[in-house]
C-alpha positions as CSV (number, residue, x, y, z in Angstrom):
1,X,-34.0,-8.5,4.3
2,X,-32.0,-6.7,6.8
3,X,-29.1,-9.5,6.8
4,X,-28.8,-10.2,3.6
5,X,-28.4,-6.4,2.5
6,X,-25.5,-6.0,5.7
7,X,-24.2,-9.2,4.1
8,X,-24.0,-7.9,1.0
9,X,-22.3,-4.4,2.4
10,X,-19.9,-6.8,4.1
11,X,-18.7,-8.7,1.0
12,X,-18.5,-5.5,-1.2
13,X,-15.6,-4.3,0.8
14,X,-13.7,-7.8,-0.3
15,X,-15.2,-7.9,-3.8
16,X,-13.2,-6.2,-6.9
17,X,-15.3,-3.7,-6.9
18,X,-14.5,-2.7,-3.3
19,X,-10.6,-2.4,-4.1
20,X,-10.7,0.9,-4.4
21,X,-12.2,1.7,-1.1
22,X,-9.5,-0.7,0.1
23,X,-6.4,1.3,-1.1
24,X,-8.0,4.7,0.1
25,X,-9.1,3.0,3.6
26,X,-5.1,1.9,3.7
27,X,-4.0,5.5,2.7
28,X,-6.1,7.4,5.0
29,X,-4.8,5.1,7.9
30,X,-1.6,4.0,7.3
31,X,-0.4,7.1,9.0
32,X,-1.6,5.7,12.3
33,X,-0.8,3.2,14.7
34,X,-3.2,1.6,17.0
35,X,-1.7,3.9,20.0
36,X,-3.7,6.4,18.0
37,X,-6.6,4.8,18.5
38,X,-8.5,8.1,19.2
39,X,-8.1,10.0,15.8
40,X,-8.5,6.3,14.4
41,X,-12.4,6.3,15.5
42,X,-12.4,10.1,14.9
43,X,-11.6,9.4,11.0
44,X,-13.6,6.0,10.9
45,X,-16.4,8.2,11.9
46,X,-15.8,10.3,9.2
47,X,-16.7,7.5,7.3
48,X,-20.2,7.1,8.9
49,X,-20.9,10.3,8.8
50,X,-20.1,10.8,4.7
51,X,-22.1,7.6,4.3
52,X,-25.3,8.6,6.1
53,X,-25.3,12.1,4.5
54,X,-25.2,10.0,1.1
55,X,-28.0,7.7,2.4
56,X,-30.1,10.8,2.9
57,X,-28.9,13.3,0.3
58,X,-29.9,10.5,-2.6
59,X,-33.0,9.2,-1.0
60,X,-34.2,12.8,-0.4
61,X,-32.9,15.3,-2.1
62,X,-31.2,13.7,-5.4
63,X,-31.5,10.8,-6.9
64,X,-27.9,10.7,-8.5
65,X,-24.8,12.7,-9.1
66,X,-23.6,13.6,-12.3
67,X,-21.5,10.5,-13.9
68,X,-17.8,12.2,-14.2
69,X,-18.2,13.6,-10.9
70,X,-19.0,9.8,-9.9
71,X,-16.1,8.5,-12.0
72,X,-13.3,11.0,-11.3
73,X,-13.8,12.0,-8.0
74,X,-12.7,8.8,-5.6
75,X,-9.2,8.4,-7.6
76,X,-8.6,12.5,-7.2
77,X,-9.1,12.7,-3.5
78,X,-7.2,9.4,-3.2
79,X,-4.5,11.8,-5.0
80,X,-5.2,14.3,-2.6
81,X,-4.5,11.8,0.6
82,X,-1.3,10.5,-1.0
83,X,0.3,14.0,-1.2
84,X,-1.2,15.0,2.0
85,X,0.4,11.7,3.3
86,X,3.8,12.5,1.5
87,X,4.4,15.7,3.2
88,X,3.4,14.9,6.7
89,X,6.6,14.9,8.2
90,X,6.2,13.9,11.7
91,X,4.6,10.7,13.2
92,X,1.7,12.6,14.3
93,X,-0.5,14.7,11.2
94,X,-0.9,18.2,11.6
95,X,-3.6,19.8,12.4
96,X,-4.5,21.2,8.5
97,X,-3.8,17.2,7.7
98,X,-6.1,15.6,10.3
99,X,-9.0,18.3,9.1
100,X,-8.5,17.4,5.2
101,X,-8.5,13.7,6.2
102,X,-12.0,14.1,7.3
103,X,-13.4,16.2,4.3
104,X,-11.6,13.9,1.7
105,X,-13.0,10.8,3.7
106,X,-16.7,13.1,3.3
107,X,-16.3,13.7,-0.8
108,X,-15.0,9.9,-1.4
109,X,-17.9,8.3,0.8
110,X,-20.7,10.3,-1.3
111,X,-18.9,9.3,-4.4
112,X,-17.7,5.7,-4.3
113,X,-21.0,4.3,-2.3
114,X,-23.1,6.1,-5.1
115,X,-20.7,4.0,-8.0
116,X,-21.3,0.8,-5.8
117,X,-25.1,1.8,-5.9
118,X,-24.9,3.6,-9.6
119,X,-23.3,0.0,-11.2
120,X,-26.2,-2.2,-9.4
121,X,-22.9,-4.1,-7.5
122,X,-24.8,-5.3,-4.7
123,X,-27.6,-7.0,-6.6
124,X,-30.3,-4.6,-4.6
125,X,-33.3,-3.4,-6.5
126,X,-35.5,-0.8,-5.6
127,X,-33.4,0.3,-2.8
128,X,-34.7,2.3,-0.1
129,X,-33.7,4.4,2.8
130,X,-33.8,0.6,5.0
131,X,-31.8,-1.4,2.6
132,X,-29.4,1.6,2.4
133,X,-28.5,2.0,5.8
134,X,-28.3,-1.9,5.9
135,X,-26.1,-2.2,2.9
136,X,-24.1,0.8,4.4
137,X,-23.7,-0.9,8.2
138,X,-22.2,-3.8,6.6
139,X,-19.8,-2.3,4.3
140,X,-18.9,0.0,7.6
141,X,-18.4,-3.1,9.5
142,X,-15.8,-4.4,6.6
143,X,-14.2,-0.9,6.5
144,X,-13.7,-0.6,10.0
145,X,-11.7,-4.4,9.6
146,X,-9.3,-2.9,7.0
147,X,-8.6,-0.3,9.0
148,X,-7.7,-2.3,11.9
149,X,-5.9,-4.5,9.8
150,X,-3.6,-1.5,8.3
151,X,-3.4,0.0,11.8
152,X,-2.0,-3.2,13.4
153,X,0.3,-4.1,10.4
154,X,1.8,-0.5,10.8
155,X,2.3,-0.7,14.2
156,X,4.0,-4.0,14.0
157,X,5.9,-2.7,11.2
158,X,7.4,0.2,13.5
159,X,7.7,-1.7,16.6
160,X,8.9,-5.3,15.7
161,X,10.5,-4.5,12.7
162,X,11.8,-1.3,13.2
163,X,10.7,0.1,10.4
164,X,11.1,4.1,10.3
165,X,7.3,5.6,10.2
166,X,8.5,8.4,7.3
167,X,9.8,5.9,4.9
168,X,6.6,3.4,5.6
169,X,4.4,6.1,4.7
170,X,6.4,7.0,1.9
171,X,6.6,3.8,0.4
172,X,2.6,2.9,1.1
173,X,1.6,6.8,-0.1
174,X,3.8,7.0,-3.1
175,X,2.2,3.5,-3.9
176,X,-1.1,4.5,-3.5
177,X,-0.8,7.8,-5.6
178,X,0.5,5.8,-8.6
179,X,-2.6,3.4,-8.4
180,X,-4.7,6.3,-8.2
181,X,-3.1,8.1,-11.3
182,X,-3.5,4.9,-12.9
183,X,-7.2,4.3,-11.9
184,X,-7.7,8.3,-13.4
185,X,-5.4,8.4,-16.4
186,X,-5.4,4.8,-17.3
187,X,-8.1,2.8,-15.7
């Protein structure tokens, strides 16, 4: 039971369903290149941390959130992360950044786990607080992948191709904050 439901967390971050955890996984770390590898496992346990408080928040204390807060919160804070992402001027965040990267990483992981959970995506019924932490390791396991994956492409990006870090982020921010208007105005 254990495998298959880590198996399934695995293959939601790939499935269509999972693209939106995709885009904010990119925007949250595009900012960062694996020389950063510090604040990258500070953010990425963020991630845990908004995910286990889910885990016990609906298997203790609610049983649901409210369905627009469900629906509109994952593309506002993706919002949010592009604009933070815009006006970081420097290579390294600011301090005010680096703190709202951990609280928006908080709000999106209650959210977008419980419209995974909320539109039966992984197939699991009668979930409980086992399945859920199972389900949850695997999808951390593929989350934790894209986030290498984004690190290493940015670092290549600034080192091999020279690419200036400002106008990367730009580019990948400015992208994902018209995907995320799209995914709240027009999705």
């Amino acid at each position: 039971m254990f495998n298959e439901n880590f198996h399934d967390g695995f293959k939601l971050i790939s499935s269509v369903a999972g693209n939106f955890n995709i885009l904010f996984i990119t925007l949250v770390f595009v900012v960062y290149s694996i020389k950063d590898w510090k604040k990258i496992m500070l953010l990425f346990l963020a991630f845990i941390t908004g995910d286990v408080l889910n885990i016990l928040i609906i298997n203790f204390i609610f049983h649901s959130y409210p369905a627009k807060f469900l629906l509109y919160t994952p593309p506002v804070v993706m919002m949010l992360a592009s604009l933070i992402n815009i006006s970081q001027k420097s290579e390294s965040p600011a301090r005010w950044q680096q703190v709202f990267r951990y609280v928006a990483i908080i709000l999106f992981c209650f959210t977008s786990s419980q419209l995974l959970m909320k539109h039966n995506i992984t197939g699991i019924k009668n979930t409980d607080i086992g399945a859920d932490a199972a389900l949850t390791l695997g999808f951390e396991c593929g989350r934790l992948i894209v986030a290498l994956i984004v690190c290493i492409v940015t670092t290549l990006l600034i080192s091999v191709f020279n690419v200036k870090h400002r106008e990367m982020n730009l580019v990948a921010s400015g992208a994902g904050l018209g995907m995320a208007m799209f995914l709240l105005f027009g999705g």
